[in-house]
N, C-alpha and C positions, 0 to 999 in steps of 0.2 A: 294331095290328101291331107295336110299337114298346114294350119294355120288359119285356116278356112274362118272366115269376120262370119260368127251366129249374131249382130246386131237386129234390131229390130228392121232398120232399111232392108237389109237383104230378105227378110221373112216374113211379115207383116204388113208391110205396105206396099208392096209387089202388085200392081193392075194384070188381072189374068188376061192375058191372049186367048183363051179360050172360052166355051160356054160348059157350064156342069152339064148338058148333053154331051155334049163332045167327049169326057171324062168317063162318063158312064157308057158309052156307045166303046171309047175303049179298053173300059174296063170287062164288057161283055164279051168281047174279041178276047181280050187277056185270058178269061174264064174258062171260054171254049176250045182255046186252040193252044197255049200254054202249057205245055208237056214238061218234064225234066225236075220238078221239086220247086223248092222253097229259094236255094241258089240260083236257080236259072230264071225262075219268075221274080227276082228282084232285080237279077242283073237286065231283063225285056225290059222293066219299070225306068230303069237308066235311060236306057238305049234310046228308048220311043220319046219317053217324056221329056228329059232333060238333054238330049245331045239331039235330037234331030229333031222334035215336034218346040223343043221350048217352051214349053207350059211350064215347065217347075226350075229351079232354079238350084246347083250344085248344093246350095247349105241348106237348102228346106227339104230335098231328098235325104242328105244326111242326115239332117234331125230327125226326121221320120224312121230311118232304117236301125237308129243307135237307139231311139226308143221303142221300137218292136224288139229289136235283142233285148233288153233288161227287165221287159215285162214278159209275164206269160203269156203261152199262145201260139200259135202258128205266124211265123214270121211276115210270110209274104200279104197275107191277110191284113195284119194289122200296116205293113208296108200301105197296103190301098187304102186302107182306110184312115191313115195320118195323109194320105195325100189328097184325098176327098175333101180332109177339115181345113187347108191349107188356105184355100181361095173362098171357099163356102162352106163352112163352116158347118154344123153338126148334120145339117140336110146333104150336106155333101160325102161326110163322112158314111153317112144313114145308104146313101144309094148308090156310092161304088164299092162299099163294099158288099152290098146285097149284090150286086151287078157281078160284082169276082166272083162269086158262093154260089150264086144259082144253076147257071149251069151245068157245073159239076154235080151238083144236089139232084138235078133233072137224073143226071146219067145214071147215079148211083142207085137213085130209085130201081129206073126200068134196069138196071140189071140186080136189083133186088129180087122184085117181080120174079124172073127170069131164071134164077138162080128159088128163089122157094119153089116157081111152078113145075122145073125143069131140071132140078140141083139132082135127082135119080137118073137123069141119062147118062150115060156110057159116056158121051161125047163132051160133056162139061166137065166129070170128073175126071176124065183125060187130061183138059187144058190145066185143070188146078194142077193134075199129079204132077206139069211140071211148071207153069208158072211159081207153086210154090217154094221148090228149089233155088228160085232166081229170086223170090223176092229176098229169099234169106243170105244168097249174093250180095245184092245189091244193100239191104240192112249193113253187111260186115262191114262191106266197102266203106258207107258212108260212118260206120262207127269209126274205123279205122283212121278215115281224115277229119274227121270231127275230133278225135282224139290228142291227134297230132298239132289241128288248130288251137284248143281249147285249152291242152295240159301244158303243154311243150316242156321246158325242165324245173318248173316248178313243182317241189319238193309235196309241199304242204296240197294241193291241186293234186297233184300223183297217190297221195296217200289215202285221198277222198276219193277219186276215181277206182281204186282198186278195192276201196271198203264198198261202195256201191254195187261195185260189178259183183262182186265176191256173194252180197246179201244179195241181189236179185237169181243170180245163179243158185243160192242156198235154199231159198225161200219159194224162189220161181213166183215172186210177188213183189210192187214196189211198192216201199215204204216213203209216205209224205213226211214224216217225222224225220228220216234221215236227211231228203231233201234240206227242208228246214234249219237242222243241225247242220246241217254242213254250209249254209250261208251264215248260220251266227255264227261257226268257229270263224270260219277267214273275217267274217267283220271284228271280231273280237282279237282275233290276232291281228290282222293289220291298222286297224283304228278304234277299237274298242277299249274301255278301261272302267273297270270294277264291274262288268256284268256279264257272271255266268250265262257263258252261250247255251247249255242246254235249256236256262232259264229263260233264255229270249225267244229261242225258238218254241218252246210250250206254250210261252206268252200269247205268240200269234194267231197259233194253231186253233179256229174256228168250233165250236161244238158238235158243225155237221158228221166230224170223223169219225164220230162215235156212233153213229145212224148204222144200224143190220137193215140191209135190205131183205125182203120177203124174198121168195124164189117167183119163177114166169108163172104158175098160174095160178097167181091172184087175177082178179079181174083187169080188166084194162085199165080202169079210171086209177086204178092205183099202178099198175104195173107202170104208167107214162108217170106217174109221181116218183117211184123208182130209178126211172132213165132219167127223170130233169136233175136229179139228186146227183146221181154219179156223173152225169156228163159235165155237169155244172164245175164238180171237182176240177175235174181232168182239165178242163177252159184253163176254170181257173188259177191254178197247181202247176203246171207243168209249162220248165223252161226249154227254150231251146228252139230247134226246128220243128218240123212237121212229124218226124219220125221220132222224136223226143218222146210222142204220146202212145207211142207202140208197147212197151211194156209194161207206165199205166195199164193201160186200155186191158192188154193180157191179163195185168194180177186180178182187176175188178171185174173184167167180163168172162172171164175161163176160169181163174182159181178159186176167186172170193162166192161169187155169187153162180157161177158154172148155168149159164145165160148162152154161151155158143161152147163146143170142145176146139178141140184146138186143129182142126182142118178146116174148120169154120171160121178161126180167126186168119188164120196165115188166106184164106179165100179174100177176106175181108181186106186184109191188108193189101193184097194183089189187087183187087178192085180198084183202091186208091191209087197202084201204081200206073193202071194205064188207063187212068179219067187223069184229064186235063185241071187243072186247077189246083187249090192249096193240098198236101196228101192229105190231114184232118178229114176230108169231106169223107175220109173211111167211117166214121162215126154217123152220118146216113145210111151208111150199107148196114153197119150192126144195129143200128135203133131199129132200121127193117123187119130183120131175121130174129130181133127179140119179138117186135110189136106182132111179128104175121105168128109167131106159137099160139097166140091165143085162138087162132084158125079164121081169120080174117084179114080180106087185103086191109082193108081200113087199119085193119089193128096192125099192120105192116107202116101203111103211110106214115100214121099218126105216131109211131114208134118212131121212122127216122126225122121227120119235122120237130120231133119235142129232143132228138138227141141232139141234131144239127142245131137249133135256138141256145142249146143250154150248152154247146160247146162253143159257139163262137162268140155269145154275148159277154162273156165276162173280156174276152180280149177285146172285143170293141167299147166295153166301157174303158179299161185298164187305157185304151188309147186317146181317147176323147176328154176324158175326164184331166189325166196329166198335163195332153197338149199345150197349154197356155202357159205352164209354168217350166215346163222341160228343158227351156233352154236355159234357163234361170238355176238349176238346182239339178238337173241328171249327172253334174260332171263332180258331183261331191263323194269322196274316197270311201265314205260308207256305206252307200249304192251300190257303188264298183263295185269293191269287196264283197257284200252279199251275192249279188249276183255273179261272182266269180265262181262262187263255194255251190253255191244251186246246181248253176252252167257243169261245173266238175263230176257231180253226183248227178247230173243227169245223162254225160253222157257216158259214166261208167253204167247205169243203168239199163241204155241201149246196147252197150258190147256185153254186159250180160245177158240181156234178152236174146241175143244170135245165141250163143251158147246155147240157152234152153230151149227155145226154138230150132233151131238147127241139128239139138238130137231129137227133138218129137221128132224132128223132119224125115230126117236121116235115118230114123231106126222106128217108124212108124208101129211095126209089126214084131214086139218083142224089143230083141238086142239083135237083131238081122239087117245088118246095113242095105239099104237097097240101093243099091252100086247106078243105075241109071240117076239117081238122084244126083248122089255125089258129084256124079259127072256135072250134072248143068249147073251145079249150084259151082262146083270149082270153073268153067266154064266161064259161069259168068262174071268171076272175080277177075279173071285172065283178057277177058274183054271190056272192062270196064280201068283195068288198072294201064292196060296197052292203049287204047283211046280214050282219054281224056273227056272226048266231046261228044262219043255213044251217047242219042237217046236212050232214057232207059227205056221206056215204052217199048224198042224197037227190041230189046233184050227179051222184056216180056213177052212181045209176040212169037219172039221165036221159038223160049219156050212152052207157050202155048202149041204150036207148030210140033214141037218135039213131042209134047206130052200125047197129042191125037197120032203119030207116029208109032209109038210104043204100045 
């Protein structure tokens, strides 16, 4: 793991053994059948590509995976999509990663559909009442070891995680400003000199943050101007994994603009848990359930197609765009640094969101614990902390299983 030659021979002039059909054909496969998160679909990426198919080569996989952690965006996504541009370049990039994203975007639709036409049965509000329990499991969990991975005993990293967590729990809303600030402190404390970090991070901070969106029923043509607007943020803003963009998504879809409530989003988020592909692709299921308010499937489609475009485009530029130069310039202390402070604050963001999530969850009806809940969501902490290698899909179904049970 350690010493690994990033020369140009190892990267750049490598003759592909394969064809970019070949690439996309299993990039389609990946899409579809790819269960487990952002971890498990980069660890497939290894397996298939570099140890048994040999298409990719140990340092160009690593270049690719050490530049999807530093940028924003859904990891494994931009994982495909630095592996696309490798051999073939930006047509490559263009069509494994459409190839990883579609798929899932198929699924999420028809249980859009499915879910607006059919969301009053007995029988689907059962599956949520306890899929959503387990997703808020399963969130803990992974905030838990993301926490563990990301902080460990650094002081200054510890300090930002628990100012994060603390505001998301206060707020029940995430702030891109603190993001921000908490990548210019650590660059300014570890390699910075004379410039006020709050100064740096204001500097960067874009004029769209300032943008009020309208509420849902504006018209459509404006309401998809709305969703390219906030999704675009989310693309673009937010570090980390796949579930990085979960309390995003919360403060701007539930608190800010109150676009789904929040049995609509923890739904939402369940969605993503058992479609196969990057978890993001949840941002199809909500651009959905905004676009069909206006009381049109269309206005459902064209809802998740303009959410899905405007959340994955900024991480497929962020990967195409740096590629060339990345190996040249990503291993500089001031990079690091930022994106250490981001990485901190974002994942005290998500152990916040469980907290706030997890009492709408839990105490849905009032300040009344509903004790069958309690149960699947500790349940499912107990089976996921005991096996290691549980799908979680298989977690979801079961509580789906429970929920039509009770």
């Amino acid at each position: 793991m350690t010493g690994v030659d990033h020369s140009s021979e190892d990267t750049t002039k490598t003759s592909p053994n394969y064809t970019l059909g070949d690439l996309v054909r299993y990039a389609l496969q990946l899409g579809t059948l790819g269960f487990g998160g952002p971890v498990a679909l980069v660890g497939f990426m290894h397996r298939d590509l570099v140890e048994r198919r040999q298409w990719i080569s140990e340092a160009e996989y690593k270049e690719g995976l050490t530049l999807a952690q530093i940028m924003p965006g859904p990891l494994a996504a931009q994982l495909a999509i630095y592996l696309g541009y490798v051999h073939y370049g930006v047509l490559g990039a263009t069509l494994v990663g459409s190839a990883f994203v579609f798929p899932s975007f198929l699924m999420v639709l028809a249980l859009g559909w499915a879910y607006v036409a059919y969301g009053g049965l007995p029988w689907m509000q059962a599956v949520f009442y306890g899929v959503g329990a387990a997703v808020i499991g399963i969130i803990s969990i992974s905030a838990y070891k993301l926490t563990q991975k990301t902080i460990g005993r650094d002081l200054l990293l510890g300090a930002i995680y628990v100012v994060s967590a603390a505001a998301t729990v206060i707020t029940e809303t995430e702030n891109i400003l603190l993001f921000l600030a908490a990548g210019a402190i650590v660059w300014f404390v570890r390699v910075g000199r004379g410039v006020p970090p709050a100064s740096f991070a204001l500097g960067i901070v874009p004029p769209v943050f300032g943008t009020t969106l309208p509420a849902v029923g504006a018209p459509l043509n404006t309401l998809l101007g709305q969703i390219a607007i906030f999704f675009t943020k989310a693309g673009a803003f937010v570090f980390g994994s796949g579930l990085a963009i979960v309390p995003f998504l919360y403060g701007g879809v539930v608190k800010e603009y109150g676009w789904l409530d929040d049995r609509q989003f923890l739904d939402a988020v369940a969605v993503a848990m058992i479609t196969p592909g990057p978890v993001v692709i949840t941002v199809g299921f909500i651009g959905y359930l905004v676009g069909a308010q206006t009381g049109t499937v269309w206005g459902g489609l064209a809802g998740a197609t303009v959410a899905a475009l405007a959340t994955f485009l900024p991480c497929y530029l962020f990967t195409i765009i740096p590629a060339p130069y990345f190996r040249k310039h990503g291993k500089r202390p001031g990079i690091v640094a930022f994106v250490d402070g981001v990485t901190a604050a974002a994942v005290g963001a998500i152990a916040g969101a469980c907290v706030v999530l997890g009492r709408r969850t839990l105490f849905e009806t009032g300040w009344t614990l509903e004790v069958p809940k309690l149960v699947i969501l500790l349940v499912t902490m107990a089976l996921l902390l005991r096996f290691k290698k549980l799908p979680e899909p298989l977690v979801i179904a079961g509580a789906a299983i429970l929920g039509l049970l009770m």
